[in-house]
C-alpha positions in Angstrom: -50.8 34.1 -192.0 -48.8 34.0 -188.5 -49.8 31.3 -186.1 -50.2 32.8 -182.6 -48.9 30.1 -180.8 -44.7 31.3 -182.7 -45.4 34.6 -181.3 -46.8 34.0 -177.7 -43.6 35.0 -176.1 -43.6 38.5 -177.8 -46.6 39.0 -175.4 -44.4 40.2 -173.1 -44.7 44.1 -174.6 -48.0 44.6 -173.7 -47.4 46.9 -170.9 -45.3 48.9 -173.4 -47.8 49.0 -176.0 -50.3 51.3 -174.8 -49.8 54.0 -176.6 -53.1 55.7 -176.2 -53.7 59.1 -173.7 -55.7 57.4 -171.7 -54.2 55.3 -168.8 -56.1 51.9 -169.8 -55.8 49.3 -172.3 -59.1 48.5 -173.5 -59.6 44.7 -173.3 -61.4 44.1 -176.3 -60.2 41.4 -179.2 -59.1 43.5 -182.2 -57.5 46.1 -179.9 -54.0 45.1 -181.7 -52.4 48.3 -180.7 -53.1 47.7 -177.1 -54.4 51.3 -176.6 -58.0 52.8 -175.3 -60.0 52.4 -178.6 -60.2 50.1 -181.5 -59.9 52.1 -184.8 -57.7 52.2 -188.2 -54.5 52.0 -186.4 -55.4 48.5 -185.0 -56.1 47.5 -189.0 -52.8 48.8 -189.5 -50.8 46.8 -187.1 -52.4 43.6 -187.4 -51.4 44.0 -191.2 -47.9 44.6 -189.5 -48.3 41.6 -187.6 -49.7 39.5 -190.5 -46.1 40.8 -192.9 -44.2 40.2 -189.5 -42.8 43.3 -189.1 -44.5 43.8 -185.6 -45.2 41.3 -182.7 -48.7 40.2 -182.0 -50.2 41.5 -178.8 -52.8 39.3 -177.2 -55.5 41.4 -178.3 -54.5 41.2 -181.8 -56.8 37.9 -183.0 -60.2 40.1 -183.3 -61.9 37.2 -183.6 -60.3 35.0 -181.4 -60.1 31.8 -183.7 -56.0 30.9 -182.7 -54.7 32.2 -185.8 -53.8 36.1 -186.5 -55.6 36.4 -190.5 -57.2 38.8 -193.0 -60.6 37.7 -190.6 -59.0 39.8 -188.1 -59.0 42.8 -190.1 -62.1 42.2 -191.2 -64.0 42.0 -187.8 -61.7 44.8 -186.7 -63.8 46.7 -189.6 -67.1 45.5 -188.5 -66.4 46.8 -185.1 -65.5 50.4 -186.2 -68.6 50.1 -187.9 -70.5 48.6 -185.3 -71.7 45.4 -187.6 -69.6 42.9 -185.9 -71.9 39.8 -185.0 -69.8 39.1 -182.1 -67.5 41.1 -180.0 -64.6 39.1 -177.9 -64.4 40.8 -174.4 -61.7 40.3 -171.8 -63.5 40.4 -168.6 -62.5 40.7 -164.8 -61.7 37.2 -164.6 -59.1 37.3 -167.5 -61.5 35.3 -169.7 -62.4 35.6 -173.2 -66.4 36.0 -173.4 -67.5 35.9 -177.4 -70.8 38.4 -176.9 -73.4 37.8 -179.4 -74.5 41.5 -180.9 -75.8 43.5 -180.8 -76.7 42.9 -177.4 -80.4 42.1 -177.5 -81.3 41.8 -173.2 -78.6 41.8 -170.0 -79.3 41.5 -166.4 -77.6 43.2 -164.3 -76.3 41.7 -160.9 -75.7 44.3 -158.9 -76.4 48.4 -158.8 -72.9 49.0 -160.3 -73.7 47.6 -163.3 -77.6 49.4 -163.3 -76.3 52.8 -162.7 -73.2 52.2 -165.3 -75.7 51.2 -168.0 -78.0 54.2 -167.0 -75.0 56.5 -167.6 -74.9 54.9 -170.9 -78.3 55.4 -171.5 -78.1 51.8 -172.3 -81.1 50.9 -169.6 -83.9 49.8 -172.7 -81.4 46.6 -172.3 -81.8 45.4 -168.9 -84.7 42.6 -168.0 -84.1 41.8 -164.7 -82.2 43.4 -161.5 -81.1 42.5 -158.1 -82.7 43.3 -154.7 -80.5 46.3 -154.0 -82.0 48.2 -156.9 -85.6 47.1 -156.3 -85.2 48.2 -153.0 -84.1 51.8 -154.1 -87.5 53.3 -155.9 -85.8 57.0 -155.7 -83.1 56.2 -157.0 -83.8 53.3 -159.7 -87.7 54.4 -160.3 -88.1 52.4 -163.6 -85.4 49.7 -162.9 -86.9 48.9 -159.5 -90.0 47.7 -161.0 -87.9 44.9 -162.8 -88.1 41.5 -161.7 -85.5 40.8 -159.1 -83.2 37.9 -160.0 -80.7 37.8 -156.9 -80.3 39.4 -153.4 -78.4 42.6 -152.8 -75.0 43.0 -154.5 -75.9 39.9 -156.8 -75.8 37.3 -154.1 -78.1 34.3 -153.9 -79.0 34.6 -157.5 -82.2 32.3 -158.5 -80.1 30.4 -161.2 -83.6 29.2 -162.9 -85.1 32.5 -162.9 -82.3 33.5 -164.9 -82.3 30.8 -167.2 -85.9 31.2 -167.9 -85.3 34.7 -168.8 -82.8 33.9 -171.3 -80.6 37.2 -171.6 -78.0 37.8 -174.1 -75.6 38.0 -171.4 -75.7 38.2 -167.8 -73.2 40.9 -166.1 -72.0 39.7 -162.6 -69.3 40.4 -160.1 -68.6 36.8 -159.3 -66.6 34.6 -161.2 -68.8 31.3 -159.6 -71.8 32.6 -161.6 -70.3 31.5 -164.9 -70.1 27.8 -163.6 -74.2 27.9 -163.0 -75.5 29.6 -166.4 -73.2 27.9 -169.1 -75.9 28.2 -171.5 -75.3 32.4 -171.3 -72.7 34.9 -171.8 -71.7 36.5 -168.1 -69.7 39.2 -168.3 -67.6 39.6 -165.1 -67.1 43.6 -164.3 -66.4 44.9 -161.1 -67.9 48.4 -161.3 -67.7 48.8 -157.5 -64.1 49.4 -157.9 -62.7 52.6 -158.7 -59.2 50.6 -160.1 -59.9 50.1 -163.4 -63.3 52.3 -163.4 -62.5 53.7 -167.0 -61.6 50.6 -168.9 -64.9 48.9 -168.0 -67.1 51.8 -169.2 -66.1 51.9 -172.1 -65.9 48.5 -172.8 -69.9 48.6 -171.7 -69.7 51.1 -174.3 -68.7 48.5 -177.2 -71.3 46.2 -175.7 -74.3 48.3 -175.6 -72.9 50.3 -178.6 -73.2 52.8 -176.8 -69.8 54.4 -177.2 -70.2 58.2 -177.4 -72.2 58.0 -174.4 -69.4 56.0 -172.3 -66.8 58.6 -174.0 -68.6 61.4 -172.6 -69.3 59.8 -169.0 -65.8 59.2 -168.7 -65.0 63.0 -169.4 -67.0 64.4 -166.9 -65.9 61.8 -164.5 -62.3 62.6 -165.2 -62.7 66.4 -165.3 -65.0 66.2 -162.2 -61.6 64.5 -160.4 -58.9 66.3 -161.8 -60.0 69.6 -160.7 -60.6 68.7 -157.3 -57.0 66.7 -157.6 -55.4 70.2 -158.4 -56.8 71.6 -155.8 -55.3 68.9 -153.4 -51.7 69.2 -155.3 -51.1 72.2 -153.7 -51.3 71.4 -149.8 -47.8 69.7 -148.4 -47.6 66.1 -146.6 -47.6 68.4 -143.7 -51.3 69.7 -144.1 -52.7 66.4 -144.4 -55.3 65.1 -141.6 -54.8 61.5 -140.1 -57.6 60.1 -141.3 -59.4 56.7 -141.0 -61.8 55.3 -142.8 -64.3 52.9 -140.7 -67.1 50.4 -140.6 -69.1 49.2 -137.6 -70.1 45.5 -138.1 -71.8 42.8 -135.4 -67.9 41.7 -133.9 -66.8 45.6 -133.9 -65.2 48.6 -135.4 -63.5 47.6 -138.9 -60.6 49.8 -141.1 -60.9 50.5 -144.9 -57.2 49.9 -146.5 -56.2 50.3 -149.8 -57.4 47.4 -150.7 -61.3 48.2 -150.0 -63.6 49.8 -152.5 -64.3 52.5 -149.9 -60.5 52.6 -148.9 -59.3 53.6 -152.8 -61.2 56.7 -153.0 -59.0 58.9 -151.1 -55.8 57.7 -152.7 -57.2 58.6 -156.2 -56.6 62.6 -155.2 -53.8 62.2 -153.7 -54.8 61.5 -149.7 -52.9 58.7 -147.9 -55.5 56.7 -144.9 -54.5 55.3 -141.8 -53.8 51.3 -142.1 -53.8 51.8 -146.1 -51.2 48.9 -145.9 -52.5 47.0 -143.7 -53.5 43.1 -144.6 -57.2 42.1 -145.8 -59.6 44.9 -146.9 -61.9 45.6 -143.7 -59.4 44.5 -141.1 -60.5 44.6 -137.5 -59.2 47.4 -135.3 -57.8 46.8 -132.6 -58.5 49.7 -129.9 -55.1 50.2 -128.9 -53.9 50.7 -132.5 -56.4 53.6 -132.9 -55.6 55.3 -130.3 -52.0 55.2 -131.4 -52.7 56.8 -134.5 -55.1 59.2 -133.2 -56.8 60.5 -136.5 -57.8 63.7 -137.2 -60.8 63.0 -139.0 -62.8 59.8 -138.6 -65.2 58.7 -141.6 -67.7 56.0 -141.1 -68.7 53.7 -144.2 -71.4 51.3 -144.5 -73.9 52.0 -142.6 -76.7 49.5 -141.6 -79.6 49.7 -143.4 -81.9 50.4 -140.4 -80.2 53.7 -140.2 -82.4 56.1 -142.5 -80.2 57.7 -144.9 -79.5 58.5 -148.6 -82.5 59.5 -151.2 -85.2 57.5 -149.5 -85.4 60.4 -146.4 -84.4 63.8 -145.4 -84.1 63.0 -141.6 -80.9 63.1 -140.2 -81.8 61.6 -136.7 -80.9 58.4 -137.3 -77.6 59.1 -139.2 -77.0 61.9 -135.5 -78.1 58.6 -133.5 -75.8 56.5 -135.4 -72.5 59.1 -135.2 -73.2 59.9 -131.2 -73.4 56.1 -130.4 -69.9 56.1 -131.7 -68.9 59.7 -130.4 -70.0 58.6 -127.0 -67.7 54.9 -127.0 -65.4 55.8 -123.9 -62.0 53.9 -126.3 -62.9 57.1 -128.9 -63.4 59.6 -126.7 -60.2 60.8 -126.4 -59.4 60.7 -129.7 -58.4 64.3 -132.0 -61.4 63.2 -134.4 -63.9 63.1 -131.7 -63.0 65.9 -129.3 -62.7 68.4 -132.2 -66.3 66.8 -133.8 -64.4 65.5 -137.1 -66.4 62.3 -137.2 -68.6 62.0 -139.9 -71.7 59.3 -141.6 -71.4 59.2 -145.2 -74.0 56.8 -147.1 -71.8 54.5 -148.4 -74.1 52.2 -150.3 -75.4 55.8 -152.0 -72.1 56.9 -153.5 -69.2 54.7 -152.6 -69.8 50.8 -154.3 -70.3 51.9 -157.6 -69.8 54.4 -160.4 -71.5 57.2 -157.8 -67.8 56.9 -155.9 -67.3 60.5 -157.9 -69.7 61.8 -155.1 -67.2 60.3 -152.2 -64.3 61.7 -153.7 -66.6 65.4 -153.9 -67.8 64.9 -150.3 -64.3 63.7 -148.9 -62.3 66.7 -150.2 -64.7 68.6 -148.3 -64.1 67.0 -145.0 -60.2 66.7 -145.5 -59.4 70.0 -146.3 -62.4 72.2 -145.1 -60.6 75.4 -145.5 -58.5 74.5 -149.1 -62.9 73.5 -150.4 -64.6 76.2 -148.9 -66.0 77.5 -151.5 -66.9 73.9 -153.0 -70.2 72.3 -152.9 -70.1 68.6 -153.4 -73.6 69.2 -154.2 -73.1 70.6 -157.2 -70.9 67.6 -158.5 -73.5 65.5 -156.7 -76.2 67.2 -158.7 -74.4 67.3 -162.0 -74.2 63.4 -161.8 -77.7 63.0 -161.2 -78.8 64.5 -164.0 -76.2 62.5 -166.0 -78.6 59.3 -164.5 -81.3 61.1 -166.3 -82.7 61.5 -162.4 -84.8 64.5 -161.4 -84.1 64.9 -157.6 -83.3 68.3 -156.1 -80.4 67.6 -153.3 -81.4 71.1 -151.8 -84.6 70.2 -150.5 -84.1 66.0 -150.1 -81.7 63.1 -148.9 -79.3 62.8 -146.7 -75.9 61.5 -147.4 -73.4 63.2 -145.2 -74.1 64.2 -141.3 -73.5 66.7 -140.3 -74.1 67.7 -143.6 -72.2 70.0 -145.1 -73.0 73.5 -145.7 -72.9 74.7 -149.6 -71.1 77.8 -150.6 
């Protein structure tokens, strides 16, 4: 028996631990090994650990009681098996949440987590939603008819209403939650953020036991990108448009950097934005510093919600109202974007904040390289991950997520 407190300072390796394919550590207690799955080899080192021949990693007490035991082993087995009576997550927040299993009811505060789970096929689960999903009948058709908890995004959650429902845990993308239901699990995951994307589906995976099904999501997602990353590969620095990402809000025209949820989806195949670097995540622009840069191509994010778009309509007038209103601001006018008609609406809140960011990176290579894509269809990528959602919606003949849109092959 090794008492983890004499070997805290060997937690120092972790980074060099992983030793998996993947590119994640899987934050799961009992993941001794530090790599993307918890199997026989995470037995075998916490026997290591126990003979002191290797280091503990911080992931190495399974069962999170202090000390690093034959217990350890022996929920490490259970979770192999998928008998363990409670799994030890690491969540968003860097906390340890003991989750009792299996996982009996969840609610799910925000469409991220929804449209995670449904890839899952984990959906018999959830009890209760959030207003962005009841609000989204096409797309959620069964969810949306669960009671609604919270306002879009998980805001303004009716802490009673969620007490009263008593889930097994609660999944949230606010750390402040925790403080108001300490009689539940929650579960911090921020699904909206690409970062990170893989490690959190497969942890939902172990939560929902649901494994293979998170295994295979994550292979389609990953195929799905690295083709259109090889693609990419090919063009030189010199071939790449200026491009900037934006968002109108009520005090004026806002850019996506790097640190955005909307601003990392470029970077994951390879395509640098204008004001990547710069401070905050939706910075204000300043007029004279867009004209300076003078991009190429000008994508618009987050769109209000009075503009008609996404799976609820196939009219594009209010999405053409939306781009000419900017087309037409006399500061733009002169810009490359806007005289060669490289300004484009893409429904943000459709593909961009959650797992459905896939679609973004499908559409965007589109609109970067035009000629490099042209015989891509985002729709078919679009399509494929709709059926993954178990969705029957035909993108030939309904929605509207890109204007213009984009012809197919």
């Amino acid at each position: 028996m090794r008492e983890i407190s004499a070997v805290l300072g060997l937690c120092m390796i972790l980074t060099a631990m992983a030793a998996s394919a993947a590119d994640f550590t899987l934050g799961i207690y009992g993941n001794a090994n530090m790599d993307d799955t918890i199997d026989e080899q995470d037995i075998a080192y916490v026997q290591d650990v126990i003979h002191g021949t290797k280091p503990a990693t911080n992931l190495s007490d399974a069962n999170h009681d202090g000390t690093i035991d034959e217990k350890d082993i022996d929920q490490i087995k259970q979770i192999i098996d998928g008998t363990e009576k409670k799994l030890v997550v690491q969540d968003d927040a860097g906390d340890a949440i003991a989750i009792d299993m299996p996982v009996a009811s969840a609610i799910t505060g925000d469409r991220s987590h929804a449209e995670a789970m449904r890839a899952i096929k984990a959906t018999d689960r959830i009890i209760a939603v959030t207003k962005g999903i009841e609000d989204q009948s096409v797309f959620f058709p069964e969810l949306s008819k669960l009671p609604s908890v919270a306002s879009e995004y998980g805001k303004d959650p009716d802490w009673e209403a969620i007490l009263n429902l008593k889930p097994t845990i609660y999944i949230t993308q606010y750390a402040d939650d925790k403080k108001q239901l300490p009689r539940i699990q929650v579960v911090l995951l921020k699904l909206w953020e690409p970062s990170g994307f893989e490690e959190r589906i497969v942890k939902l995976g172990y939560i929902f036991d649901r494994r293979d099904e998170a295994i295979q999501y994550i292979k389609w997602h990953n195929d799905t990108i690295e083709s259109i990353k090889d693609r990419i590969e090919g063009q030189s620095e010199k071939s790449q448009p200026r491009i900037l990402l934006a968002s109108v809000y009520a005090d004026g025209i806002h850019v996506h950097t790097n640190r955005s949820g909307g601003g990392q989806i470029p970077d994951i195949i390879g395509v640098k934005i204008l004001g990547g670097d710069l401070i905050g995540s939706h910075p204000l622009l300043d007029s004279e510093w867009v004209i300076k840069q003078n991009p190429e191509v000008i994508l618009l994010l987050d769109v209000p919600d009075s503009v008609k778009k996404g799976y609820n309509t196939s009219d594009t007038s209010e999405m053409a109202a939306y781009r000419n209103d900017f087309m037409n601001n006399t500061i733009f006018k002169k810009l490359d974007a806007v005289k060669n008609k490289r300004v484009y609406v893409l429904d943000g809140k459709s593909m961009t904040y959650s797992g459905s960011y896939i679609l973004s990176i499908a559409y965007m290579a589109k609109l970067f390289y035009p000629e490099v894509f042209r015989d891509f269809d985002p729709r078919v990528e679009h399509q494929e991950y709709l059926k993954l959602q178990g969705l029957d919606y035909n993108l030939k003949e309904n929605g509207i997520f890109v204007y213009p849109p984009i012809e197919g092959k």
